[in-house]
N, C-alpha and C positions, 0 to 999 in steps of 0.2 A: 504494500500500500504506500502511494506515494505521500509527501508531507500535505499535499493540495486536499487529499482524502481526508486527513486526521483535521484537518483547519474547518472541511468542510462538517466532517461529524459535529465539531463542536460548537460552529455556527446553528446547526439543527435543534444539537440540543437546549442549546441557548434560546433558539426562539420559543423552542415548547415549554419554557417557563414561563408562566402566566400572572401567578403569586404566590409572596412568598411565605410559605407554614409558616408559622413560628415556632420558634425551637421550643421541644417540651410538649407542643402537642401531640393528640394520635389521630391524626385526619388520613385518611387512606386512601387509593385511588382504586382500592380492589371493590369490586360489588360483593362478596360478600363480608365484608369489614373487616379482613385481616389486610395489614398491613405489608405493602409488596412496592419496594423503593419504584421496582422496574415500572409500574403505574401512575408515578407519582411524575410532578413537572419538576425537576430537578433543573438545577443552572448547575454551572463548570466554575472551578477557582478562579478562574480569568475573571468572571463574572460578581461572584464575591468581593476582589478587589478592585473592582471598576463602582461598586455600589458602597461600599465601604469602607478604598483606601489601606494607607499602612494599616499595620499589626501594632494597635497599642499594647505597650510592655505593662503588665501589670503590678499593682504594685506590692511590693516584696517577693521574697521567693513563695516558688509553686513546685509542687512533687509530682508528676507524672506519671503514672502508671499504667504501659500497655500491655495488654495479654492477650495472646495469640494461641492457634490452635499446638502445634507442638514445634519441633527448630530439628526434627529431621529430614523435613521438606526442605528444599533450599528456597522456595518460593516466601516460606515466613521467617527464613533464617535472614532473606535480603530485606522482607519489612520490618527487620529488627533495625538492620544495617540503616535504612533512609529513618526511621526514627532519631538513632542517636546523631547522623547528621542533622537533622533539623535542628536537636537540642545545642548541638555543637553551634551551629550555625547560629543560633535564639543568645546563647551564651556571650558569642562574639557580639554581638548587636548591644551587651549588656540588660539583656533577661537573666532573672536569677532562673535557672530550672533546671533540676533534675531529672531525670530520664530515667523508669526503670521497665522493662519490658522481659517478661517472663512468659511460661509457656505453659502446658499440660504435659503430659509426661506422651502420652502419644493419644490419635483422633478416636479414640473409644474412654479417655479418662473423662467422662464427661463432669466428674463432680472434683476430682481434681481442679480443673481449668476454675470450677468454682471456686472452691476455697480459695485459689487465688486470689482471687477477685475479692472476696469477702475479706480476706486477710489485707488488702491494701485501703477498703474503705475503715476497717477499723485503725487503720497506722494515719487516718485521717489524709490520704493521697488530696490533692488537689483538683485532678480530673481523671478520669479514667476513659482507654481508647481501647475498645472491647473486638474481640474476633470470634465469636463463638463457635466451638465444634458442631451445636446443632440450635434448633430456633427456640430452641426451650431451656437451654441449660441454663444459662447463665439471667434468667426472667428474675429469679428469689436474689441475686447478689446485686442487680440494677437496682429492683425496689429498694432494699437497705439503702445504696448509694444515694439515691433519690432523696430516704427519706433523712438524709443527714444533710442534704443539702450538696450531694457532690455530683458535678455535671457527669453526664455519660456520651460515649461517640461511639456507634455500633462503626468497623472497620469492615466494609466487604464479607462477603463470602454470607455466614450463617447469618439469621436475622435474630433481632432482639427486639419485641414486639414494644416495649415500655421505654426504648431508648429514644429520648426526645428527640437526636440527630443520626445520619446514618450517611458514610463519606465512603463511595466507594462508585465502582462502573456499573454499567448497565447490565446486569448478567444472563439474559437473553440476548443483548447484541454481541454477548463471545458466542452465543453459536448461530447468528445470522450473520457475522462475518464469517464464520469456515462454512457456513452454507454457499454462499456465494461464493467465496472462492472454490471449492469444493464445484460447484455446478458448473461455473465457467470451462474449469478443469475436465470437466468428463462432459463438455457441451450438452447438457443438460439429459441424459440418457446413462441410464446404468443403476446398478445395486448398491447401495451403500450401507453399513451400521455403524451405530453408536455404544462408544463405553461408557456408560455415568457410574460419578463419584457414588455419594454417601446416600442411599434413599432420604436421610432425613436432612440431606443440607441444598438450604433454600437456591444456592450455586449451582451446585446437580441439577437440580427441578428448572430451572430457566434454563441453561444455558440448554438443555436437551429440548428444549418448550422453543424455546427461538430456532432452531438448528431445524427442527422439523416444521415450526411454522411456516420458515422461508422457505423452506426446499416444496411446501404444498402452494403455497402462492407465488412462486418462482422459476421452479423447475418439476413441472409435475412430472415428467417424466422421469424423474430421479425416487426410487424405491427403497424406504426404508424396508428391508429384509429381516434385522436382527437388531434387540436391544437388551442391555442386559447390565444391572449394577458391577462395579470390580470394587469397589470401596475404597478409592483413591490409591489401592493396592497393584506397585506395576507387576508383580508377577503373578496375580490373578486378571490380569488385563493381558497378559500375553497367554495365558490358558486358554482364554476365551475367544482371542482372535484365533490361534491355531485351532479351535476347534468349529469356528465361522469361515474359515479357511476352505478347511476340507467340504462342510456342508452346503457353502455357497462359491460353488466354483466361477460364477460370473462376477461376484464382489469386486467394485471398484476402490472404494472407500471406505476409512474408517476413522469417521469423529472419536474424540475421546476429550473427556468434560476436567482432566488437565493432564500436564506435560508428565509426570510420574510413569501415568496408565500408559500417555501414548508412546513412549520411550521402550513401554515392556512388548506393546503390540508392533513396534518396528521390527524388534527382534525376533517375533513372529513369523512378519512379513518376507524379514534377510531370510529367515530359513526354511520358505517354502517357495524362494526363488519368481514369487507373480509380482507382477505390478502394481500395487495397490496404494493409493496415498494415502497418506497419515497426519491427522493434523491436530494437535492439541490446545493447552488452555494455561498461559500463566507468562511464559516466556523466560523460563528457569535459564540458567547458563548452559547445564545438559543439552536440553532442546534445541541453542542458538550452534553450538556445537557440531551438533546432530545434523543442521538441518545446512551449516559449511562444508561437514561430506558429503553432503543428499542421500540422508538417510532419511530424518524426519523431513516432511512435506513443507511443513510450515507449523504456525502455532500464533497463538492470539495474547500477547502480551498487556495484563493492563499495571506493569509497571510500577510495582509494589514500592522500590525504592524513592519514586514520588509519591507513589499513595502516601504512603506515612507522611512525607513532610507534609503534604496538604493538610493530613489529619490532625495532626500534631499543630499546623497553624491555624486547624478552625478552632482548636480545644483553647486554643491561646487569644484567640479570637473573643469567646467565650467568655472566658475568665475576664478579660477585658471590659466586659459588657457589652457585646455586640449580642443581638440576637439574630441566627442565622437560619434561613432554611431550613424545613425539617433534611433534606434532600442534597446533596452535594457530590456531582459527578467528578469520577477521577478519568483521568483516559485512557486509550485502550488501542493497538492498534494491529494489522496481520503480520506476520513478520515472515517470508519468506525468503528464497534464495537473490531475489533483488533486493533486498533491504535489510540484510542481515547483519552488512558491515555500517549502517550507518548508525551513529549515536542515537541512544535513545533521548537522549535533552533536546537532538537536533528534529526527532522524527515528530516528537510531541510538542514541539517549542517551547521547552521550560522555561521559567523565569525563576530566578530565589525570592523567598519570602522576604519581604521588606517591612521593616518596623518604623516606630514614629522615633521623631527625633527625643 
């Protein structure tokens, strides 16, 4: 995807921002009243600071606490990584703030990742930037935070239904961008399946919900054949394609809901010698690796080492007294073998967080 693409996405999303929640409420855009960002008229960071300028520094120090699903992913090990630069960065600016970003022990701890959480609102944290394993764990450690008066930022991926902000991409347009590329790819004709993540994580459920929405009002001629959960697990992802392999000897394609699974279904792929493309979810360094030998197809990066700064400067935002959107998109973009060597600040247009004097 060229940079012209990523400018244009976030023009789009930009204008579908109508007005804006206010942070703390639970306004929904789903009809039956749960809570689904993807529904929601969400603006971009550009947009946050074109409406409300520098990052005022708050006054005195502030404790940060972010908590992520586990740091054997290298995808939450890098949004550990753009956390502590943000703080670094917030620090240089002369912001007092500590930075502390912990984990779960791995994606089934689910009361673990709790007590984390419960343990930093009791150490009285200053705001907390939440990744939940699934849409319900971490609901009972938000209310406590809440009711002590500690703002909460649900980060991507799992939802938090009670979390008054939620900063992350759109996670049905990661799989109506590998749908489209995907269908351009095999000119709109052929067999394809999909790997999803976790049944219960809200990421899985869209990004497969977008991937087969585009492919039925885009490419009808493209046939989901086979779907089938792997649990963020790559060598049960590579079980599964070797076994869709053999049973769908026409198979063109194989979504995979992120870069872990689609890494194990490559190795599938190498050793049943067809042709079959592979595209996954996250844009891990494995993946960018992968896809410089033409191994992996391609994969949809929404660039976690900025997510966090964004995240980390709405929280800061926050604390400041700005009241923000319930809704605040990060970006996202395809990354294949044209655009694998180019920077990711350059593909997205970064800019660094700037504060008040």
């Amino acid at each position: 995807m060229k940079k012209a693409s990523i400018l244009l996405l976030a023009l789009l999303l930009a204008v579908s921002f109508s007005v804006f929640a206010k942070g703390g409420t639970d306004g929904s855009g789903s009809q039956d009243g749960e809570f689904n960002p993807d529904n929601e008229a969400g603006i971009m960071i550009e947009d946050i600071r074109a409406q409300f300028g520098d990052v005022p520094k708050p006054s005195g120090s502030v404790t940060v606490g972010a908590v992520a699903k586990q740091f054997q992913n290298e995808y939450w090990r890098t949004l550990r990584e753009g956390y502590m630069e943000g703080a670094k960065q917030a620090q240089a600016a002369g912001v007092s703030v500590t930075m502390d970003v912990q984990a779960a022990l791995d994606e089934n701890d689910e009361q673990g990742q709790l007590a984390i959480v419960n343990n930093m609102v009791n150490k009285k944290y200053s705001i907390l930037l939440l990744s939940p394993i699934s849409d319900g764990n971490l609901v009972p450690g938000v209310e406590n935070a809440l009711s002590k008066n500690v703002p909460v930022i649900n980060v991507n991926d799992g939802l938090i239904k009670n979390a008054p902000n939620f900063v992350g991409p759109k996670a049905d347009q990661n799989g109506e961008l590998a749908a489209d590329w995907i269908g351009k790819k095999l000119n709109g004709q052929g067999e394809v399946a999909i790997v999803i993540g976790m049944p219960k994580a809200f990421a899985a459920r869209q990004r497969t919900q977008g991937f087969e929405n585009w492919m039925t009002d885009h490419y009808p001629g493209i046939k989901v054949v086979a779907k089938q959960n792997a649990d963020w697990d790559r060598n049960r992802a590579r079980e599964l394609a070797s076994t869709w392999i053999k049973n769908f000897p026409n198979l063109k394609a194989i979504f995979c809901n992120n870069d872990g699974m689609a890494l194990g279904v490559v190795e599938a792929v190498r050793e049943s010698g067809k042709d079959i493309l592979v595209v996954g979810v996250d844009g891990i360094g494995e993946a960018y690796d992968s896809i410089r030998k033409g191994h992996l197809d391609a994969t949809i990066d929404s660039f976690p080492y900025y997510k966090a700064q964004i995240a980390l400067e709405c929280g800061l935002r926050i604390l400041g007294g700005q009241t923000l959107p319930r809704v605040i998109w990060t970006p996202q973009a395809l990354i294949d073998s044209t655009n694998v060597n180019t920077p990711a600040a350059e593909i997205i247009g970064w800019q660094p967080t700037k504060f008040t004097n």
